[in-house]
MARGU-244090 format. One record per residue (C-alpha): y, x, z. Coordinates in steps of 0.05 Angstrom, whole numbers, plus 5000, padded with zeros to 4 digits. Layout:
BEGIN
<tiza <Y; X; Z>>
...
This chain:
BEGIN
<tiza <5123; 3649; 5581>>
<tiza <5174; 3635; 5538>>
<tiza <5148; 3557; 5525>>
<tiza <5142; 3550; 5603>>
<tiza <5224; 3575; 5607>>
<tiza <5228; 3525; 5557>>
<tiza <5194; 3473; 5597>>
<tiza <5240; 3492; 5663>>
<tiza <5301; 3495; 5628>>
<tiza <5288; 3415; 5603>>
<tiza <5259; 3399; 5683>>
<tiza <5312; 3417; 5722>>
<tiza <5370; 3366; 5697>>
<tiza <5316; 3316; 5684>>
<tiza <5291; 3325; 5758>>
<tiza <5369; 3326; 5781>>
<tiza <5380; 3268; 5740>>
<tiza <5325; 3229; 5769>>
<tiza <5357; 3252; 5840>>
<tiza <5415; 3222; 5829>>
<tiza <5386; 3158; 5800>>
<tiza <5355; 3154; 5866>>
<tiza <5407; 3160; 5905>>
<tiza <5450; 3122; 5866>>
<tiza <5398; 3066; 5872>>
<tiza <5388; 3085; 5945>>
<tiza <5473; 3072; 5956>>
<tiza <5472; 3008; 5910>>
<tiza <5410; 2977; 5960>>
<tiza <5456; 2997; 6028>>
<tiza <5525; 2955; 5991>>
<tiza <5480; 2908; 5980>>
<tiza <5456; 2897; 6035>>
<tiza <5514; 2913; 6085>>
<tiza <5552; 2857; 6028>>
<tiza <5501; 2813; 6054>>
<tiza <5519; 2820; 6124>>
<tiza <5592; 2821; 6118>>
<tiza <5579; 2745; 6076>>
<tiza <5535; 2729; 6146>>
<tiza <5585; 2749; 6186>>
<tiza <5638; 2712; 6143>>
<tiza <5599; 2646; 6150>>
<tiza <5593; 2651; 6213>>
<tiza <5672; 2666; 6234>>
<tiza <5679; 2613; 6187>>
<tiza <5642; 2570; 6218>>
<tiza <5664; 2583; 6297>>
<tiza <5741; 2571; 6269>>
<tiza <5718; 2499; 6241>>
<tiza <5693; 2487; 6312>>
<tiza <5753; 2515; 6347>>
<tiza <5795; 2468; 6309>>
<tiza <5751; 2415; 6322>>
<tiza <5765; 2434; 6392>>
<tiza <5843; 2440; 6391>>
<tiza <5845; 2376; 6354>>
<tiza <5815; 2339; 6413>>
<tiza <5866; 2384; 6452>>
<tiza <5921; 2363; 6424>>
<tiza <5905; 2285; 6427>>
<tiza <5889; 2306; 6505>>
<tiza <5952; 2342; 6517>>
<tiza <5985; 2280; 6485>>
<tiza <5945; 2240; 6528>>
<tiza <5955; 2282; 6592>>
<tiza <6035; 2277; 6584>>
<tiza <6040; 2205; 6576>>
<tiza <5994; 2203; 6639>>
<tiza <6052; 2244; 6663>>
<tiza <6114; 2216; 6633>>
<tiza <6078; 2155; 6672>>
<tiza <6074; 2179; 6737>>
<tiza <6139; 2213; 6739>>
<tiza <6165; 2145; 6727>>
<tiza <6123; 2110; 6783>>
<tiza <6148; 2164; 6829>>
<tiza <6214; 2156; 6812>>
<tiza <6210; 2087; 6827>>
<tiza <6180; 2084; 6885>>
<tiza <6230; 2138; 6912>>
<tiza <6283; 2095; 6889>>
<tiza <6253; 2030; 6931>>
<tiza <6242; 2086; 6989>>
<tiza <6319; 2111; 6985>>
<tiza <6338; 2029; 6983>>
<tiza <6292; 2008; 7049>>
<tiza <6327; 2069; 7083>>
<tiza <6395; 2057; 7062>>
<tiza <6384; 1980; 7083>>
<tiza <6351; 1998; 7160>>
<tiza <6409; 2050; 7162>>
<tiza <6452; 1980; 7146>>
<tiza <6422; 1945; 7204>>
<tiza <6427; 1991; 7256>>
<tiza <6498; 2003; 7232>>
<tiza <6520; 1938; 7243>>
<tiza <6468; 1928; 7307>>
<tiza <6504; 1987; 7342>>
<tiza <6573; 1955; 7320>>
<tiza <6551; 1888; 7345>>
<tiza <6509; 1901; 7405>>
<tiza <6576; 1909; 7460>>
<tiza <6600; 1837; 7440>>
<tiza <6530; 1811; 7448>>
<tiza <6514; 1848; 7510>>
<tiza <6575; 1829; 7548>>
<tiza <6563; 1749; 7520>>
<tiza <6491; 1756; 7555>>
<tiza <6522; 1781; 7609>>
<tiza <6566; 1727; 7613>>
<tiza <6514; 1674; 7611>>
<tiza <6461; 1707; 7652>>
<tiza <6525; 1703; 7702>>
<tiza <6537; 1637; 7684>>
<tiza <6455; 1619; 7695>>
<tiza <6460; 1643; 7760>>
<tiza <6516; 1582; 7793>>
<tiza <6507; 1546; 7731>>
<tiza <6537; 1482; 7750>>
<tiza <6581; 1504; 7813>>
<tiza <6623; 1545; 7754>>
<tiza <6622; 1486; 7714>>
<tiza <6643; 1437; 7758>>
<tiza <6699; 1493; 7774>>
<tiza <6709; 1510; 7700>>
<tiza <6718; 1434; 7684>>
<tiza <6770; 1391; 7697>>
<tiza <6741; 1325; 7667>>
<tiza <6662; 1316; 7692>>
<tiza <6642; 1289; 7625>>
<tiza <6653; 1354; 7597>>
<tiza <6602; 1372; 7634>>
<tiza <6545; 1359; 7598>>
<tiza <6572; 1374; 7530>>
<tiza <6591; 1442; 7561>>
<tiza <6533; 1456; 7587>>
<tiza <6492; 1435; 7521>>
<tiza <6546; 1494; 7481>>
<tiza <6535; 1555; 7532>>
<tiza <6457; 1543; 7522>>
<tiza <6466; 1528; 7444>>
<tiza <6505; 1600; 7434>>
<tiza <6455; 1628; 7479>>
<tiza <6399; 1608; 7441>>
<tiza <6438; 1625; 7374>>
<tiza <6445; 1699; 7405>>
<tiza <6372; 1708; 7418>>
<tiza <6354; 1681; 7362>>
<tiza <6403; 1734; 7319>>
<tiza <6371; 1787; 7367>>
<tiza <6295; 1774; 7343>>
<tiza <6308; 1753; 7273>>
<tiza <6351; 1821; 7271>>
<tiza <6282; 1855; 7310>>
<tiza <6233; 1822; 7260>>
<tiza <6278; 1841; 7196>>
<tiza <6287; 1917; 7221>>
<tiza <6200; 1923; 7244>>
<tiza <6186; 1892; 7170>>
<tiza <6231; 1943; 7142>>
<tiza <6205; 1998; 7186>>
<tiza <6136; 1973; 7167>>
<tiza <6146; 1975; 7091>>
<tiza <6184; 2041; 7092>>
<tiza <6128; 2070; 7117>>
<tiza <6080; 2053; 7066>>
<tiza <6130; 2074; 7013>>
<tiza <6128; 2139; 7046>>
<tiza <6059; 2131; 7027>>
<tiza <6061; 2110; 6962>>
<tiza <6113; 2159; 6945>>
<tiza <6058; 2221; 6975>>
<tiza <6014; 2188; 6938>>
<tiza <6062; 2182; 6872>>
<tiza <6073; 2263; 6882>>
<tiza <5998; 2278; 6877>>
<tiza <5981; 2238; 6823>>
<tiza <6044; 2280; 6792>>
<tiza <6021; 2343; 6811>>
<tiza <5958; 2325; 6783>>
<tiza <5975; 2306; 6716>>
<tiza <6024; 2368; 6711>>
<tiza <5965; 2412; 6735>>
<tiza <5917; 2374; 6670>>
<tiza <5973; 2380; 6620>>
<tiza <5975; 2457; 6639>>
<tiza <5910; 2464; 6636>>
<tiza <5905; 2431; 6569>>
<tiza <5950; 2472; 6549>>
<tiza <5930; 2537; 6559>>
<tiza <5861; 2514; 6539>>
<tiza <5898; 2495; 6473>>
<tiza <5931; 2562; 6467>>
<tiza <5869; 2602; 6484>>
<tiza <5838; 2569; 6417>>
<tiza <5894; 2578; 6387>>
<tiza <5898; 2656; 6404>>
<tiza <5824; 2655; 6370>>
<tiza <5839; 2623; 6317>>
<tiza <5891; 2675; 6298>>
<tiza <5837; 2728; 6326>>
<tiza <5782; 2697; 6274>>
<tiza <5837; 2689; 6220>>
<tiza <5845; 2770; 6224>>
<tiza <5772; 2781; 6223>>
<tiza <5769; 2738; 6157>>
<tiza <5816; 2782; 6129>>
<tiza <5787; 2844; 6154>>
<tiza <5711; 2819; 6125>>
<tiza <5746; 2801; 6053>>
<tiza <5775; 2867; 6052>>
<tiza <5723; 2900; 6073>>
<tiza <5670; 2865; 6021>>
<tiza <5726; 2880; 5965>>
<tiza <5712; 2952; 5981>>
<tiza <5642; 2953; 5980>>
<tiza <5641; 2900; 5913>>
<tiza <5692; 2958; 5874>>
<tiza <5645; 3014; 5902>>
<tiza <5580; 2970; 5882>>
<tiza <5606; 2957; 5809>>
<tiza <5620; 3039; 5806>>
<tiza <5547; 3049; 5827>>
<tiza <5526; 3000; 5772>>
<tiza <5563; 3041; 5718>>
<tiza <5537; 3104; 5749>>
<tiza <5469; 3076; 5742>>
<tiza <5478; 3062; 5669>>
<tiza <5506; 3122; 5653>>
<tiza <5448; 3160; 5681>>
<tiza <5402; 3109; 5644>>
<tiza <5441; 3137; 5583>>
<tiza <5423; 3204; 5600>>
<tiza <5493; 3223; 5627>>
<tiza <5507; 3253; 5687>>
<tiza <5536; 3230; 5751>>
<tiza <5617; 3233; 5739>>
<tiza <5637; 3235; 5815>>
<tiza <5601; 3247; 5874>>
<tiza <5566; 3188; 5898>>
<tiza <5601; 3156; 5967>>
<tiza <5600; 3084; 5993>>
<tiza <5677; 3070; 6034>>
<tiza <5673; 3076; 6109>>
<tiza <5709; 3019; 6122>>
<tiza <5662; 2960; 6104>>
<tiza <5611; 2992; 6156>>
<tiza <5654; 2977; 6219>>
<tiza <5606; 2972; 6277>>
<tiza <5545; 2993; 6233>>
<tiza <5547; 3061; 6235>>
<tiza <5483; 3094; 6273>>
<tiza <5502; 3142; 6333>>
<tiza <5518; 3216; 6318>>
<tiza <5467; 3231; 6376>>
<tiza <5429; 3187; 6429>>
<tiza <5463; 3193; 6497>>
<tiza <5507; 3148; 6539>>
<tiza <5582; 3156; 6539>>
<tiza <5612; 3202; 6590>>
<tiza <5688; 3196; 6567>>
<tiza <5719; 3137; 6529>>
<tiza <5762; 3135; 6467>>
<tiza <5844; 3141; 6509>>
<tiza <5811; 3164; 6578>>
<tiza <5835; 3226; 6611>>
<tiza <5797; 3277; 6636>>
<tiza <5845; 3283; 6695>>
<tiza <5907; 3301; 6715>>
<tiza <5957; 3326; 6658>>
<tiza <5903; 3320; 6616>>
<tiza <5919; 3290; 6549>>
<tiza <5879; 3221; 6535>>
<tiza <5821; 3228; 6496>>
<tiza <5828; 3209; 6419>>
<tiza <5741; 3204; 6416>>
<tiza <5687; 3198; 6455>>
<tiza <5644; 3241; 6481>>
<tiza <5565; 3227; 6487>>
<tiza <5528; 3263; 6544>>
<tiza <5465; 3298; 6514>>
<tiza <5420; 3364; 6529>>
<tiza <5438; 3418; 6488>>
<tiza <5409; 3438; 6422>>
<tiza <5404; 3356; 6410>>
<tiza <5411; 3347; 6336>>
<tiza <5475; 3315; 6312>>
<tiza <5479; 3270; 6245>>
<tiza <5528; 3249; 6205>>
<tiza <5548; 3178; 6210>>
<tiza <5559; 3166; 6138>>
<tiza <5558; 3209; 6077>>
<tiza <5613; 3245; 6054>>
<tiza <5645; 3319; 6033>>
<tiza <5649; 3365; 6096>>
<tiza <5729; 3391; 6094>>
<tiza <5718; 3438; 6158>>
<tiza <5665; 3472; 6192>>
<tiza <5688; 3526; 6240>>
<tiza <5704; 3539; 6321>>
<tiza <5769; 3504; 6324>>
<tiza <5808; 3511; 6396>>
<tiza <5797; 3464; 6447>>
<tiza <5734; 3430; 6401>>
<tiza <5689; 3489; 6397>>
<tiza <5651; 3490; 6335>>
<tiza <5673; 3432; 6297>>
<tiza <5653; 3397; 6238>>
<tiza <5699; 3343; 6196>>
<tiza <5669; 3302; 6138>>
<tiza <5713; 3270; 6091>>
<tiza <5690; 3198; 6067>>
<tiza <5751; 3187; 6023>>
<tiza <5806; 3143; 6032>>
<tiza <5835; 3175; 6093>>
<tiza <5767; 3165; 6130>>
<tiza <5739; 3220; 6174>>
<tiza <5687; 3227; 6222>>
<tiza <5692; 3294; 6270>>
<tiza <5634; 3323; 6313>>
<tiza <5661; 3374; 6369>>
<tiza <5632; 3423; 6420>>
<tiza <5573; 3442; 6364>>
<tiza <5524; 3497; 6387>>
<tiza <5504; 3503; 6327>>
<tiza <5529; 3489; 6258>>
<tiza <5480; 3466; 6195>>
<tiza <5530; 3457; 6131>>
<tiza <5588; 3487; 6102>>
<tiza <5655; 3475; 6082>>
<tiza <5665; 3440; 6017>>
<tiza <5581; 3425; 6012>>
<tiza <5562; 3343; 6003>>
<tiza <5523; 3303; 6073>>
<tiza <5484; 3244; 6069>>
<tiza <5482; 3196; 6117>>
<tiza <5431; 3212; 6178>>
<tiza <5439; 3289; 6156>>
<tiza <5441; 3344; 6205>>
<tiza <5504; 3366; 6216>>
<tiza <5486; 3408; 6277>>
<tiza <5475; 3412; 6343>>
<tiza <5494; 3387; 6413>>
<tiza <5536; 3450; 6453>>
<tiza <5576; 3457; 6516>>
<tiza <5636; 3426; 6522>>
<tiza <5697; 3486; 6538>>
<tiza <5702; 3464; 6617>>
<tiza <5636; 3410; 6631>>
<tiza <5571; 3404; 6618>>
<tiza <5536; 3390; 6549>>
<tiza <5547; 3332; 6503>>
<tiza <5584; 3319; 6436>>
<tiza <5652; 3311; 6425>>
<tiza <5660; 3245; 6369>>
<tiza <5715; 3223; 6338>>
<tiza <5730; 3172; 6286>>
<tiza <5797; 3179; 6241>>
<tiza <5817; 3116; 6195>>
<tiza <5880; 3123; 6148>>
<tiza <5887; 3191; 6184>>
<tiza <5891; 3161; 6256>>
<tiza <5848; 3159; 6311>>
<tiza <5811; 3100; 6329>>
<tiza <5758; 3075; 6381>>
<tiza <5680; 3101; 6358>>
<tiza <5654; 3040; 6398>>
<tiza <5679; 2994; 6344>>
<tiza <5642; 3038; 6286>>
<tiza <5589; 3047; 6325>>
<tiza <5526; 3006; 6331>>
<tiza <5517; 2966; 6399>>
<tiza <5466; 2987; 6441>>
């Protein structure tokens, strides 16, 4: 009896010490690979912002292009409304000096058609010496000829003006529209340009967010490593064993299958305050699992959550699971990822489902984005 104490005594750390080994390992395989899918992801948001400045590189040489196109047609325009407002001003000119003219021109037609009608009876009246006659005669019909002659020249020059004025009015509509149309392709150049732009900055933030995120899991990986040799030594684990939350944004597995019913900032209804989780429709008695591992901090009926459980992950991380039925671990005790933390209850005023909530640097944040898509 007293060898077999003897061989118990020496099991139990060496079976806890192979535990933590292989758990340790276990945490040091999910860095890894989760490192390997934040360096994907990194390529690849790498890679989309060398093609989006491709893109706005071609932009800009467009936009360039679309506002000489523009700077071009505004000046056409201008020009041809300039040639417009002179062909106007000049036919105003004419008929100006047509209505100042015409009453000395009518009443000389006047006077000749008189004269036409006892042409040489007024002459021979008109004329004291007979030889005049003739030369007389030859004047009246020269200055009536001359005054016709004004009269259609002045016709032609105002239907060739009237003529030409048109198509300038025209060319100007048409000037206008090819305006219109290069303002409308220089604004839409450049909104395409600032839409890349806007993702640029978007994917910039991301890049940031990955590096940060895969410095996290690189200072958590190298404690796992000296955990690992320390064990190897024969020493035990010095901390408990957590990977950060942070790095796992949009990995996490569900708390419980179900679709949403209530989105992170939705209301339930009037005066209602907005929602700070989600909440996952589900029968009751569903088991609920922890998202990620971590200490639990609280485990008790809380008001207006119902039994509610809070797991610390460290770093001002939290992960809360409301409106429990049921309640599998305690206050203060360690959860492993994919652990049951309990089970799927009624919700205080509605029908069953769980109540999720995620809580980064103490502040409440949308699950969807820590969440797997599905």
């Amino acid at each position: 009896m007293k060898y077999l104490g003897l061989v118990l005594c020496l099991s139990i750390p060496l079976l806890a010490q192979q535990a933590d080994r292989a758990k340790t390992e276990a945490l040091a395989r999910r860095a890894s690979e989760r490192l390997q899918t934040l360096q994907h992801e990194a390529d690849q948001l790498a890679s989309d912002e060398g093609t989006l400045l491709n893109e706005l590189r071609k932009l800009e040489i467009d936009r360039q292009i679309k506002a000489e196109e523009l700077r071009q047609a505004t000046a056409d325009a201008d020009a041809v409304a300039a040639e417009l407002a002179a062909t106007t001003d000049r036919i105003n000119e004419l008929e100006r000096r047509d209505l100042e003219e015409r009453p000395d021109l009518r009443a000389r037609l006047v006077e000749i058609y008189k004269l036409g009608r006892a042409r040489y009876l007024r002459l021979l009246l008109s004329t004291p010496d007979v030889r005049q006659l003739g030369r007389t005669t030859r004047l009246v019909a020269s200055m009536a000829q001359l005054d016709r002659d004004r009269v259609a020249e002045h016709q032609r020059t105002l239907d060739s003006l009237t003529t030409a004025r048109g198509e300038l009015v025209v060319r100007v509509r048409l000037m206008q529209s090819l305006r219109k149309q290069a303002e409308r392709a220089g604004e839409a150049t450049a909104l395409a340009a600032r839409a890349r732009r806007d993702r640029i900055h978007d994917l910039d933030e991301r890049r940031d967010l990955n590096a940060q995120f895969a410095g996290e899991l690189q200072a958590a990986q190298q404690k796992l490593q000296a955990t690992l040799r320390d064990l190897s030594n024969g020493a035990p684990a010095a901390e408990p064993l957590v990977l950060p939350l942070r790095p796992f944004r949009g990995a996490l597995e569900w708390p419980t299958p179900g679709p949403v019913r209530r989105r992170f900032g939705q209301g339930a209804g009037p005066g209602v305050p907005e929602s700070k989780g989600i909440e996952i429709a589900a029968a009751e008695g569903t088991p609920v699992q922890a998202v990620h591992e971590g200490t639990v901090a609280f485990a008790d009926p809380f008001a207006g959550f119902g039994n509610l459980v809070i797991v610390d992950h460290g770093a001002q991380t939290f992960t809360l699971y409301g409106d429990l039925l049921e309640v599998a671990v305690k206050r203060g005790g360690r959860v492993e990822r994919g652990q049951l933390v309990g089970s799927v209850g009624s919700a205080p005023a509605g029908p069953a489902g769980l109540y999720f909530e995620v809580r980064i640097d103490g502040r409440a944040v949308d699950p969807l984005q820590w969440l797997k898509r599905r």
